[in-house]
C-alpha positions as CSV (number, residue, x, y, z in Angstrom):
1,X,144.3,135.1,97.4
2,X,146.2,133.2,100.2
3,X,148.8,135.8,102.3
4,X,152.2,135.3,102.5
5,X,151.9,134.9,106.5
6,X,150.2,132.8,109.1
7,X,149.2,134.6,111.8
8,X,149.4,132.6,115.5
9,X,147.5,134.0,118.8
10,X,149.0,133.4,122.0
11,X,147.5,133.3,125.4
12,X,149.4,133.7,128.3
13,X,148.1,133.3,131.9
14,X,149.7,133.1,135.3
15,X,149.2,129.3,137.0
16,X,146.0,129.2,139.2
17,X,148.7,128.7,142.2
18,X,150.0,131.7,142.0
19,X,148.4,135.2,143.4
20,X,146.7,137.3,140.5
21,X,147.8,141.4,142.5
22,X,146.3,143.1,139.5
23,X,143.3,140.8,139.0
24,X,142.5,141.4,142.5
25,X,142.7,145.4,142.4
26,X,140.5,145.1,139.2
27,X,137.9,142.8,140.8
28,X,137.9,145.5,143.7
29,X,137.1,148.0,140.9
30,X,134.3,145.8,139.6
31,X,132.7,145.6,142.9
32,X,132.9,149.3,143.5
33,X,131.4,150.2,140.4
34,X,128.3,147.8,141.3
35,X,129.5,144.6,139.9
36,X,129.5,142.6,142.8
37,X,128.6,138.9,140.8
38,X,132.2,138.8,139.6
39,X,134.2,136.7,141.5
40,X,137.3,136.3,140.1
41,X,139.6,138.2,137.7
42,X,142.9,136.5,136.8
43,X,145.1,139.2,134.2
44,X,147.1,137.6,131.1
45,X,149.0,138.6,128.0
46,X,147.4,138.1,124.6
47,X,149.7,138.6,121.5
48,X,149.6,137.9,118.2
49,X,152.4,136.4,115.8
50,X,152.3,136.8,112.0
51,X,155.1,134.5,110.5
52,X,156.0,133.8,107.1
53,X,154.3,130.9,105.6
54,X,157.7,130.3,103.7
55,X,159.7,129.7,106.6
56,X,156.8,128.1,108.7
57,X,156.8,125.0,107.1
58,X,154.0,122.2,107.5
59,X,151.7,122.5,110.7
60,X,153.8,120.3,113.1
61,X,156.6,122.8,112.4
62,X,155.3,125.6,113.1
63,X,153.7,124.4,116.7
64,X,156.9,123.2,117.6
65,X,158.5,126.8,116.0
66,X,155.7,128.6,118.2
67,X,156.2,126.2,121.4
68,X,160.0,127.1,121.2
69,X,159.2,130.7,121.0
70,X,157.2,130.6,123.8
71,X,159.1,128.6,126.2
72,X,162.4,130.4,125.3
73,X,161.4,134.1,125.7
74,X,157.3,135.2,125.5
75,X,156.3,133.2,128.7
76,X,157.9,132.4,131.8
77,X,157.4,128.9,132.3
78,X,157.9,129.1,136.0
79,X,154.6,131.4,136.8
80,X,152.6,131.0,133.1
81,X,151.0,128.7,130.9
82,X,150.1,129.5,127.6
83,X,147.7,128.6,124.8
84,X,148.3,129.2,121.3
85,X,146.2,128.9,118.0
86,X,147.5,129.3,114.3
87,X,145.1,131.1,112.0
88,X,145.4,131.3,108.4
């Protein structure tokens, strides 16, 4: 039975220019707990979105629903990129 809701993941990084502070302290950690192959650790946000397929409308839509959402208050387009995928 199809759900009343689509549910979209979002994936937010910071931009490869920009200094990762906490991905550096946890590859420090890695190393001294003996994983010294890991050479880089960049930190993100991952959240997850369940809207209502009533008010989603068709695909197109909802991306440019999501995009707005994103841009206007879950990422900071200055330091972050994102990534987003709608599952059903």
């Amino acid at each position: 039975m199809p759900t009343d809701t689509v549910k979209v993941k979002v994936i937010v990084t910071l931009k490869p220019t920009l200094l990762d502070a906490q991905g550096r302290v946890v590859k420090s950690a890695l190393h001294s707990l003996g994983y010294s192959a890991v050479n880089q650790v960049r930190i993100g946000k991952y959240m997850e979105l369940e809207i209502s397929r009533a008010t989603a409308g068709d695909a197109a839509a909802l991306d440019a629903t999501v995009k707005e959402m994103c841009d206007r208050l879950l990422v900071n387009p200055v330091i972050e990129n994102y990534s987003f995928e709608v599952t059903e």
